[in-house]
N, C-alpha and C positions, 0 to 999 in steps of 0.2 A: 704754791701756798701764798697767800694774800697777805700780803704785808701790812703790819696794825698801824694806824695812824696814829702819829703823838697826839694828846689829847692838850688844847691850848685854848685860853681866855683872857678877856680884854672886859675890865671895868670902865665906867662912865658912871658918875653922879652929876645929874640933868638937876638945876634950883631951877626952882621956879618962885624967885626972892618977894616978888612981891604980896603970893601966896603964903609963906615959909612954908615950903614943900619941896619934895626931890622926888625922880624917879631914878633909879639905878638902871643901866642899860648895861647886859651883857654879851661881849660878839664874842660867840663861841663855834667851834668846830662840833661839840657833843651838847645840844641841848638836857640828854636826859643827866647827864656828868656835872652839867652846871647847874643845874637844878635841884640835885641830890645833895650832891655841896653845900645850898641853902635851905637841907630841911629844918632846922633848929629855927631859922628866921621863918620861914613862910611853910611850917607845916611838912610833915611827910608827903612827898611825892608815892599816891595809894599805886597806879599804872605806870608800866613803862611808857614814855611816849614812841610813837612811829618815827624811825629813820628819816623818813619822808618829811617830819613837822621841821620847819622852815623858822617858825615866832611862835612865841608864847608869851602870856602877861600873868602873872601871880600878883595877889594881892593877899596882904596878910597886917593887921593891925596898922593901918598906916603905914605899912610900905609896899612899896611899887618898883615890881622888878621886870623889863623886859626882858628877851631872850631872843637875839637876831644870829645868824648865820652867815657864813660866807654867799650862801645862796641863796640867802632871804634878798624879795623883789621888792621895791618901791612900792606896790601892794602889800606882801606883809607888814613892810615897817607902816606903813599907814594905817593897816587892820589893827596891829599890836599897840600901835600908840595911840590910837582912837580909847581904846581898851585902857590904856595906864591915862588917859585925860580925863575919861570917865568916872574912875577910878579917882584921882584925885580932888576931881566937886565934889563925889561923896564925902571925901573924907573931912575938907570941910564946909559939908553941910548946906550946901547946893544941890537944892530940888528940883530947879526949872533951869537949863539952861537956855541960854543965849546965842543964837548961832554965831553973830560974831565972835566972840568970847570965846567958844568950842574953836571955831577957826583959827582963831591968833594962836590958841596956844597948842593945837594942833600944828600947824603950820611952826610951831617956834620948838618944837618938840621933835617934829622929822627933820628941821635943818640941822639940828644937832648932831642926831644919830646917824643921817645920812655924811655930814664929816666925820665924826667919829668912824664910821665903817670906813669911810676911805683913807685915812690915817691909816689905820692896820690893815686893808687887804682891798679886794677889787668889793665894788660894785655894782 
């Protein structure tokens, strides 16, 4: 018999102060468990997600929630945060970006998350 795994999360609120904006970063063991958690803030989760999903990026009313794993690679946190940066010009109100711009705050957005993951677990 297969022994159930405890189910365990780990918050992060990511400013990005000179924006006034945040992205919430969650490192979880159950994406679809963390997620569910936040239907009230960002909508019904309508599918279960795949075992297999690694990140995911929700958007809902101005907020911006990642979703990294123990097993998530230096690729998803990159894909996912790409996704919550984008995400954040929309919100306000940036229709052209910048590549530099994208870059910085890409770049300032994975260093975060990437210490946050290594705070609580491998990388």
């Amino acid at each position: 018999m297969k022994k159930k795994k405890k189910f365990w999360e780990k918050e992060k609120i990511i400013n990005f102060n000179p924006l006034d904006q945040i992205i919430k970063v969650v490192y979880t063991n159950n994406i679809n468990k963390s997620r569910i958690k936040r239907n009230k803030k960002l909508g019904k989760l309508t599918n279960k997600l795949s075992p297999l999903v690694d990140g995911l990026c929700c958007t809902r009313k101005h907020r911006i929630y990642l979703f990294i794993t123990p097993k998530s690679t230096y690729g998803v946190i990159a894909h996912e945060a790409y996704h919550g940066i984008t995400a954040l010009f929309k919100y306000i109100g940036v229709d052209e970006y910048d590549e530099e711009i994208v870059a910085y705050h890409l770049g300032y957005l994975i260093d975060k998350i990437v210490k946050f993951k290594k705070k609580y677990g491998r990388i």
